[in-house]
N, C-alpha and C positions, 0 to 999 in steps of 0.2 A: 083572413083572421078578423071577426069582426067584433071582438073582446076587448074592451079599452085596457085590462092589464096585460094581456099578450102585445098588444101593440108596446104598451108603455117597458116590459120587459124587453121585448126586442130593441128597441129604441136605446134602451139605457144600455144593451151589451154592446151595440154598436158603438155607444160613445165611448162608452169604458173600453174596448178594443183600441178605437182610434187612438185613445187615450198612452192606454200600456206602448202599441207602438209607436209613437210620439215622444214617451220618456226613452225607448232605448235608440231611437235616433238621436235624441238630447244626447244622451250619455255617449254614443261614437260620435258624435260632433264635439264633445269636450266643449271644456270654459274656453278656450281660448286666449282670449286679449279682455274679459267681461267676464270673470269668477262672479262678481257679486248677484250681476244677472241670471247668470247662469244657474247657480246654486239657489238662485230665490225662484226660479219656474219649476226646478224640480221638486224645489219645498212645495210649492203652489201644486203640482201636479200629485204628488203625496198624498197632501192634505184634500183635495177632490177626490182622490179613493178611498182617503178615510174618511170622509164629509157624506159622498151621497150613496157608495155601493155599501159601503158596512155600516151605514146609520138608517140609510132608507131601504136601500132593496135588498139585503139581506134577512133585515127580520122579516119585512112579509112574505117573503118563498118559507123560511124556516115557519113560522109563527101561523100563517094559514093558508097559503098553498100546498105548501108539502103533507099537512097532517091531511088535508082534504083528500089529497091525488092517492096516499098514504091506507088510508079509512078504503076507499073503495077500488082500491089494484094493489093487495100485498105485494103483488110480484115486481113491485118498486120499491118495496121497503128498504132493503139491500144499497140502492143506489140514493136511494133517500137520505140514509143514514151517512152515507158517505161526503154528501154536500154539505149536510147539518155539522158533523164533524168539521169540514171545510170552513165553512161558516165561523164556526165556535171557533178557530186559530185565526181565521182572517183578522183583527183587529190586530192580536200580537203582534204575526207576519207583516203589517205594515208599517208598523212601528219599530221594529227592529230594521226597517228599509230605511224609516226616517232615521233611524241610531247610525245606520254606516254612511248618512249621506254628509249628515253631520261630521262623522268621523274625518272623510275627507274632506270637506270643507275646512276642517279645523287643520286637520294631520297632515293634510298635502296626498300627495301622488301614492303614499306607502300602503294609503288607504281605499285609492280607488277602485283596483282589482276585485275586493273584498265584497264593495259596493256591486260595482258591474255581474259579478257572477250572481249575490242575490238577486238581483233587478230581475238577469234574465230569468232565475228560476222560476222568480215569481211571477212576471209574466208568461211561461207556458203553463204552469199550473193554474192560472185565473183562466187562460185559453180553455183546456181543457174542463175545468168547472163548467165553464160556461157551455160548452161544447154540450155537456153530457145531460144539462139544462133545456138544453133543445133540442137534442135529440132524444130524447128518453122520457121525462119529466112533463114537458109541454104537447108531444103529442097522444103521453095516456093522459095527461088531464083532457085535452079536448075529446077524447072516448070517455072516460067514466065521470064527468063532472057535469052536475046536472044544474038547472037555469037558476036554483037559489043559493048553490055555490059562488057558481058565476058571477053572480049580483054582490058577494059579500067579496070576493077577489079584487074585480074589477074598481070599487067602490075605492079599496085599500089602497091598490096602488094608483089610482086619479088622483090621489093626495100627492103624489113624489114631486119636489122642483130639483129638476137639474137644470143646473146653470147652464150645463153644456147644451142641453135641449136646444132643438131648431123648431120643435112643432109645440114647447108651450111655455105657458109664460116663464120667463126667469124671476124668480122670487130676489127681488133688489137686495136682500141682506147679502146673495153671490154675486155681485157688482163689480167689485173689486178683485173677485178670484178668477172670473169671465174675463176682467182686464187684461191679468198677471199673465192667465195661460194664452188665451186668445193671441191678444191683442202686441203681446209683451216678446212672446213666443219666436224665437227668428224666423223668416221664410227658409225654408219648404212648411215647414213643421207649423206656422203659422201665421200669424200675419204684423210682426214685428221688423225692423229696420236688420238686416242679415250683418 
């Protein structure tokens, strides 16, 4: 693949995978002996799905890969509309994730069930998104998308910083949230004091 935004989208589903299964190991490891910790990496991991998937790499698939892949293979349309859809709820959907995380943070135990079963939902449906993203979406773009398409895609997403990034720079304003999840993270899940 030798497209700097196919790279940079595989790259970002990667992290964001790692990402999602990371938070539902946090959540069966429980706060433990360390609620404040705890409840502040899941906040931390949250707020990096709403920070760089729904602020960076969501608009440019909706805003001009999809209409591009869209224009020259109708026979995407159908699964196009179905991401865009996806998209357009993604912000709520993680927001109402922050609302129950809060919830038990605040409410105690009465509240964590409620949590945990959205988590996972929302984790196999972002699976799935993503799934259908690269299976479907990225190999008719690489058939019908021709080199000044290419050029206007690629361009879009070399702008993205993810913090989580290993292959580019981390833009210092994520400093701090690279610490939190990283660094803060307990071992397995990361590389914090267990």
């Amino acid at each position: 693949m030798s497209h700097i935004s196919l790279r940079t989208i595989n790259e970002e589903h990667a992290t964001l995978s790692a990402m999602l299964q990371s938070l539902l190991m946090m959540i069966k490891r429980g706060p433990h002996d360390a609620p404040e910790l705890f409840f502040d990496i899941l906040r931390a991991m949250l707020f990096y799905i709403d920070e760089v998937p729904e602020k960076q790499h969501h608009p440019k698939e909706t805003e001009l890969l999809f209409p591009l892949v869209s224009k020259r293979s109708p026979t995407c349309a159908e699964v196009i509309q179905r991401l865009n859809t996806e998209h357009e709820k993604g912000e709520a959907s993680i927001r109402e994730l922050q609302h129950l995380l809060l919830a038990w943070e605040i409410l105690g135990d009465s509240r964590r069930g409620a949590f945990e079963t959205a988590a996972q939902q929302y984790v196999n449906f972002y699976k799935e998104h993503m799934h259908l993203e690269e299976t479907v979406i990225i190999p008719e773009a690489l058939k019908v998308l021709n080199a000044d398409d290419w050029r206007l895609v690629d361009a879009a997403f070399s702008l993205n910083s993810d913090p989580l990034s290993t292959t580019k720079q981390r833009d210092s304003v994520y400093d701090r949230l690279f610490t939190k999840i990283t660094l803060r993270t307990p071992a397995p899940i990361g590389l914090g004091q267990d």
